[in-house]
Chimera marker file (.cmm) of the C-alpha trace (Angstrom):
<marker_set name="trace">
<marker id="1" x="174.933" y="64.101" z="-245.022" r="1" g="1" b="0" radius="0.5"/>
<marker id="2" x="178.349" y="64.972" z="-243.857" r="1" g="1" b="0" radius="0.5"/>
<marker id="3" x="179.321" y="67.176" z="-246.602" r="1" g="1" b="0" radius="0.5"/>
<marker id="4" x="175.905" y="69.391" z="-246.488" r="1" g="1" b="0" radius="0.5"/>
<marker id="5" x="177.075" y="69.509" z="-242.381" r="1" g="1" b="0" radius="0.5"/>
<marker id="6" x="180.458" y="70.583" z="-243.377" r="1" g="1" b="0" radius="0.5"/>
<marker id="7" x="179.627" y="73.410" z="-245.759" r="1" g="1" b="0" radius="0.5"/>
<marker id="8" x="176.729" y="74.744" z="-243.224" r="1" g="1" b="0" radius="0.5"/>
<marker id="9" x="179.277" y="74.804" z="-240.432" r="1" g="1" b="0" radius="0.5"/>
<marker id="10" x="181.590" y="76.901" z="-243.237" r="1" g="1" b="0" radius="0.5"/>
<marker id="11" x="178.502" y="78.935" z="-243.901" r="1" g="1" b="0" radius="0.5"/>
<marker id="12" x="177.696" y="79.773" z="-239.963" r="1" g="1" b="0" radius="0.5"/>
<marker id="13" x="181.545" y="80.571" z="-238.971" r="1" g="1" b="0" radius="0.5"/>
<marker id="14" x="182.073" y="82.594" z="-241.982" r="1" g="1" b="0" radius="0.5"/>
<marker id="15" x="178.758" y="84.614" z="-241.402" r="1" g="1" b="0" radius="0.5"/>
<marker id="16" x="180.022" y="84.537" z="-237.812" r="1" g="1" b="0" radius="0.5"/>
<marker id="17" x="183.421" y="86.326" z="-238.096" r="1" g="1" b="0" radius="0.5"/>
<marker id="18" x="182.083" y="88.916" z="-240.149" r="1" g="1" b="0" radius="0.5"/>
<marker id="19" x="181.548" y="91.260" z="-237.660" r="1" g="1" b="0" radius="0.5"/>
<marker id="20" x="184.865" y="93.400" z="-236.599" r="1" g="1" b="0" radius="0.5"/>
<marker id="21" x="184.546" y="92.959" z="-232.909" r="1" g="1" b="0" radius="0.5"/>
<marker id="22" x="183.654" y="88.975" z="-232.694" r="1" g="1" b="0" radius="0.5"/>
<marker id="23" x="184.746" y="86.064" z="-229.978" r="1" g="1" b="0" radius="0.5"/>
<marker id="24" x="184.855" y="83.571" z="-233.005" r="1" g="1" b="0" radius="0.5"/>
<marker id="25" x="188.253" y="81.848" z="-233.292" r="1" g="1" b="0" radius="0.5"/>
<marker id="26" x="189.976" y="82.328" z="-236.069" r="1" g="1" b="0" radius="0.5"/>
<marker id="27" x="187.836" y="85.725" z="-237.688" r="1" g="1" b="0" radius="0.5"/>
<marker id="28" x="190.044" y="86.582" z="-240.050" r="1" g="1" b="0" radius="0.5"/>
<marker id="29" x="190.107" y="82.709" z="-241.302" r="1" g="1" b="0" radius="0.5"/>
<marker id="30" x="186.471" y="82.568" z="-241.373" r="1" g="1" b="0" radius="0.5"/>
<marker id="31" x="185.952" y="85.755" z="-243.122" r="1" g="1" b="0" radius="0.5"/>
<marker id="32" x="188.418" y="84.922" z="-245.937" r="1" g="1" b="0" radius="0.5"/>
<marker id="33" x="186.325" y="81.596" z="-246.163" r="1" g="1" b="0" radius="0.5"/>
<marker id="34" x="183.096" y="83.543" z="-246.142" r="1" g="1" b="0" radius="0.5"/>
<marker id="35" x="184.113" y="85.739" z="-249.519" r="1" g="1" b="0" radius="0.5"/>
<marker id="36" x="185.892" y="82.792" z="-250.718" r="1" g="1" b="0" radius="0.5"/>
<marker id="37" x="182.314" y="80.572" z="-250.868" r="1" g="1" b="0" radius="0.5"/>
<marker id="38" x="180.427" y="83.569" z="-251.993" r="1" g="1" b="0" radius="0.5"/>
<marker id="39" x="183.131" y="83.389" z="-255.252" r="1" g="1" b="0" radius="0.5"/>
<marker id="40" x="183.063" y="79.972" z="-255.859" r="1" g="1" b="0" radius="0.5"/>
<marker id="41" x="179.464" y="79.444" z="-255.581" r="1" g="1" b="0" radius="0.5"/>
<marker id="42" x="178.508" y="82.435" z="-257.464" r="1" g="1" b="0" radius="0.5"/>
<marker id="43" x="181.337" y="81.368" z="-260.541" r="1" g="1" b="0" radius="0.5"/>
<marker id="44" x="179.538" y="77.586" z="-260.182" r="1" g="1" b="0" radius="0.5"/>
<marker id="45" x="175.858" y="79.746" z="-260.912" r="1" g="1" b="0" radius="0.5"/>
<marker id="46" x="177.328" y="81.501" z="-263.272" r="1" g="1" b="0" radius="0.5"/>
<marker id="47" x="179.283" y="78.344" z="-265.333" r="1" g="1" b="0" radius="0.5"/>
<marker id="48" x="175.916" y="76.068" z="-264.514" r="1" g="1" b="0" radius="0.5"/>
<marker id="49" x="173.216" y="78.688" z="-265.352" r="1" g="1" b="0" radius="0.5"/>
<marker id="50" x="171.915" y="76.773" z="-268.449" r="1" g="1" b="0" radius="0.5"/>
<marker id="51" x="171.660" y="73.656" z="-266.675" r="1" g="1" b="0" radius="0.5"/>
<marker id="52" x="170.340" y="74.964" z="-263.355" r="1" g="1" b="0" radius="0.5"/>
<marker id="53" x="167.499" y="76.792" z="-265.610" r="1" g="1" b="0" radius="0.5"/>
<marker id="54" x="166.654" y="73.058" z="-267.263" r="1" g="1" b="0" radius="0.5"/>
<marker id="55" x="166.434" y="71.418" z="-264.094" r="1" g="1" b="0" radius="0.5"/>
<marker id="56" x="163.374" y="70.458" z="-262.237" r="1" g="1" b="0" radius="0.5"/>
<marker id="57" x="161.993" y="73.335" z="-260.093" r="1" g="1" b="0" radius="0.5"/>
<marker id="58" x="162.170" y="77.176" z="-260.305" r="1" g="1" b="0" radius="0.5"/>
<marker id="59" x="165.211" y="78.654" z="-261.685" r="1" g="1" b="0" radius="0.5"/>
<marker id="60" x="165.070" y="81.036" z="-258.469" r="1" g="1" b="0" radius="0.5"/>
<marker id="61" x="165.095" y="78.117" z="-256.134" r="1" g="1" b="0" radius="0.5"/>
<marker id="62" x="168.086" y="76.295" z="-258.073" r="1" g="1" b="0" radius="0.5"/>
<marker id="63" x="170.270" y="78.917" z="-258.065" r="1" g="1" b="0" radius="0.5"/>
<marker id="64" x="169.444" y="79.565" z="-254.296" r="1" g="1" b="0" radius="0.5"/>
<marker id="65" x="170.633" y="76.088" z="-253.465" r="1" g="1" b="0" radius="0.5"/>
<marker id="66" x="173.488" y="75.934" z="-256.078" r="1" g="1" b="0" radius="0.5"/>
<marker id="67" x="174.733" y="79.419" z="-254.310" r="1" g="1" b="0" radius="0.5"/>
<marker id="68" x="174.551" y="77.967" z="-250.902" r="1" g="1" b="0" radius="0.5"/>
<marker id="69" x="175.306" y="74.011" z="-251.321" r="1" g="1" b="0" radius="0.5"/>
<marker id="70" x="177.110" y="74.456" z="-254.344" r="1" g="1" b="0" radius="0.5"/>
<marker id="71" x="178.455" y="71.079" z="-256.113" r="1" g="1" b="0" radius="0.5"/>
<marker id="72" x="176.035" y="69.129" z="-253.685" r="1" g="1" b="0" radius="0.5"/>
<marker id="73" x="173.323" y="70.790" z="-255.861" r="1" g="1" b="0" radius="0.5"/>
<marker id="74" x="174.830" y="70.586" z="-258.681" r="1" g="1" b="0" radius="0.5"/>
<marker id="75" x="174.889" y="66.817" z="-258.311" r="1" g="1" b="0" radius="0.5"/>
<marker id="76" x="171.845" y="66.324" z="-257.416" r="1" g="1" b="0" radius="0.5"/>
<marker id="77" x="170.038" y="67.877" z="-260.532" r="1" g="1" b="0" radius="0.5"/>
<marker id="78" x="172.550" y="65.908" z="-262.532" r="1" g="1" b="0" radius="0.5"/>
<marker id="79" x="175.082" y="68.750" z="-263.985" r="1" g="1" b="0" radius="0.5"/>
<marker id="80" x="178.132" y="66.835" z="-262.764" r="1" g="1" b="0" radius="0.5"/>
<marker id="81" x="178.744" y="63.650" z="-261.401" r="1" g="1" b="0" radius="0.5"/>
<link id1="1" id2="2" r="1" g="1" b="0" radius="0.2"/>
<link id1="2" id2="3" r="1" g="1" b="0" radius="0.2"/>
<link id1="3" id2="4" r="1" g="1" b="0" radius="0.2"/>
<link id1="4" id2="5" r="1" g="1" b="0" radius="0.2"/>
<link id1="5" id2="6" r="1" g="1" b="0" radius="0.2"/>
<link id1="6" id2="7" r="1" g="1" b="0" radius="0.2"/>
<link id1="7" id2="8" r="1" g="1" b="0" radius="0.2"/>
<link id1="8" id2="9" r="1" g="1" b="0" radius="0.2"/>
<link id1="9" id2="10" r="1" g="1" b="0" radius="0.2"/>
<link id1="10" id2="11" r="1" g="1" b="0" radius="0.2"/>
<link id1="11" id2="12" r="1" g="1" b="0" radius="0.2"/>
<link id1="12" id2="13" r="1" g="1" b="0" radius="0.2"/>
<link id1="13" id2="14" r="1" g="1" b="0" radius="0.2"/>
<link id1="14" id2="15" r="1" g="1" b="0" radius="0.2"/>
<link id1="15" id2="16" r="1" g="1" b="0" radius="0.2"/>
<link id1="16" id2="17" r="1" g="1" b="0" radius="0.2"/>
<link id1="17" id2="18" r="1" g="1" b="0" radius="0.2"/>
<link id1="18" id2="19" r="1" g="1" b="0" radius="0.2"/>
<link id1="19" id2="20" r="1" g="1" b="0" radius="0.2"/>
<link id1="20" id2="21" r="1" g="1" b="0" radius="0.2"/>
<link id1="21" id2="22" r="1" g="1" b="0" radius="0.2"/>
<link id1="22" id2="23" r="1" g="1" b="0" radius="0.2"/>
<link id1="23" id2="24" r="1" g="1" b="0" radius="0.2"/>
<link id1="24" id2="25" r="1" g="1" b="0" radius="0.2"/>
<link id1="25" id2="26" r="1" g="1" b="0" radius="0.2"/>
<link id1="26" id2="27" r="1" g="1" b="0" radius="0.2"/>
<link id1="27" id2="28" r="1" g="1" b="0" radius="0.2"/>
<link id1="28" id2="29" r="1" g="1" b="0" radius="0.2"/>
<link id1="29" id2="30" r="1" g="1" b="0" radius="0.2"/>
<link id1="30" id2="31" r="1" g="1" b="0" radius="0.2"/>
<link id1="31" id2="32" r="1" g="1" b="0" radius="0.2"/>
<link id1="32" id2="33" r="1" g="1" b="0" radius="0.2"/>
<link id1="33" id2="34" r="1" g="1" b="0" radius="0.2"/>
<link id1="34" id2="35" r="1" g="1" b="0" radius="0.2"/>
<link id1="35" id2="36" r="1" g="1" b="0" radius="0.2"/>
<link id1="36" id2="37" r="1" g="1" b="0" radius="0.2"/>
<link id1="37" id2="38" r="1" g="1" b="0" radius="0.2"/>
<link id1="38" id2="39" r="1" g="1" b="0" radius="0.2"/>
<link id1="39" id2="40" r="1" g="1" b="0" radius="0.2"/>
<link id1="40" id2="41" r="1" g="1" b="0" radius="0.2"/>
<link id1="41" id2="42" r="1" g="1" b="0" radius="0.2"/>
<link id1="42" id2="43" r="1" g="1" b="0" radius="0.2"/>
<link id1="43" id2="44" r="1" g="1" b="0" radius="0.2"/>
<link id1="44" id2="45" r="1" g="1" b="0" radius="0.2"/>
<link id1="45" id2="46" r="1" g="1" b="0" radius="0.2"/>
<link id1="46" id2="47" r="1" g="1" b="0" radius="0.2"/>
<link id1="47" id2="48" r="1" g="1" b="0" radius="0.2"/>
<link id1="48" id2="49" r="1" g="1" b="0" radius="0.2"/>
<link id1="49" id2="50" r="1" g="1" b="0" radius="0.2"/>
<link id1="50" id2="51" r="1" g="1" b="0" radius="0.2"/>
<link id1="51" id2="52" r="1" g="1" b="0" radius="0.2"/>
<link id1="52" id2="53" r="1" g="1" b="0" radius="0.2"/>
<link id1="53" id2="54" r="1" g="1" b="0" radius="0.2"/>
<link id1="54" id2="55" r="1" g="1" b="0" radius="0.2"/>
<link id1="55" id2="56" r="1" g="1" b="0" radius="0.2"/>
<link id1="56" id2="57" r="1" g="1" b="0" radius="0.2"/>
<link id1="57" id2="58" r="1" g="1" b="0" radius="0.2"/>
<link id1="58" id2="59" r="1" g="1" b="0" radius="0.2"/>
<link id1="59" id2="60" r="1" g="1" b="0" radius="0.2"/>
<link id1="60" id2="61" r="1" g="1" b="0" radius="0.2"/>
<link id1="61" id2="62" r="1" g="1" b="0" radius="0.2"/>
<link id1="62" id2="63" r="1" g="1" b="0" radius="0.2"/>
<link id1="63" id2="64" r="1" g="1" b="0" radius="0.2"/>
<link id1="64" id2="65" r="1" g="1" b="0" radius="0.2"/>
<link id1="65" id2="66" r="1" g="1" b="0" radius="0.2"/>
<link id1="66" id2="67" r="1" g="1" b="0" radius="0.2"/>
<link id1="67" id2="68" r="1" g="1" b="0" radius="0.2"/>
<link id1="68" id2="69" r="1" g="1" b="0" radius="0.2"/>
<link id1="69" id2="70" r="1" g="1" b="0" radius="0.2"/>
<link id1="70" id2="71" r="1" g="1" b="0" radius="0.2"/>
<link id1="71" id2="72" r="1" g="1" b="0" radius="0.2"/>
<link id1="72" id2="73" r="1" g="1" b="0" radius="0.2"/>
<link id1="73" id2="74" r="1" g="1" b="0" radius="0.2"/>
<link id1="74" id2="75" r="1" g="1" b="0" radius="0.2"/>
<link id1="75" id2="76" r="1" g="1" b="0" radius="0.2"/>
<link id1="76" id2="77" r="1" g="1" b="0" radius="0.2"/>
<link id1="77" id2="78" r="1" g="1" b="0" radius="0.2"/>
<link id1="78" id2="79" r="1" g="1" b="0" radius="0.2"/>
<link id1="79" id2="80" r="1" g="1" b="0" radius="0.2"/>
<link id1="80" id2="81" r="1" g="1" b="0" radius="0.2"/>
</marker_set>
């Protein structure tokens, strides 16, 4: 549970900072994090895809929660360990 927290809490101060004129501490921080989860998560759809299109469930809803969890999901439908 506390790495799904973790990467929500990324998710919400990333999304957060993106506006220009924000109180969140440490905008610029957050919005470099933001961009760099939308890369890694879109490179880990994009390396996975074959994998995430096997597994269980709709191909729509697996790369969905490989984009936003990432390796978490990944895990869970058994493409790493």
């Amino acid at each position: 549970m506390g790495h799904e927290l973790l990467i929500a809490a990324m998710w919400v101060w990333g999304l957060a900072s993106l506006p220009e004129q924000t109180p969140v501490p440490l905008a610029n921080l957050g919005r470099a994090l933001f961009w760099l989860m939308i890369f890694a998560h879109g490179v880990e759809v994009f390396a996975y895809y074959d994998v995430i299109r096997e597994a269980p469930g709709s191909t729509a809803s697996n790369v969905a929660r490989t984009f936003l969890w990432g390796s978490i999901h990944l895990r869970e439908i058994g493409a790493i360990s």
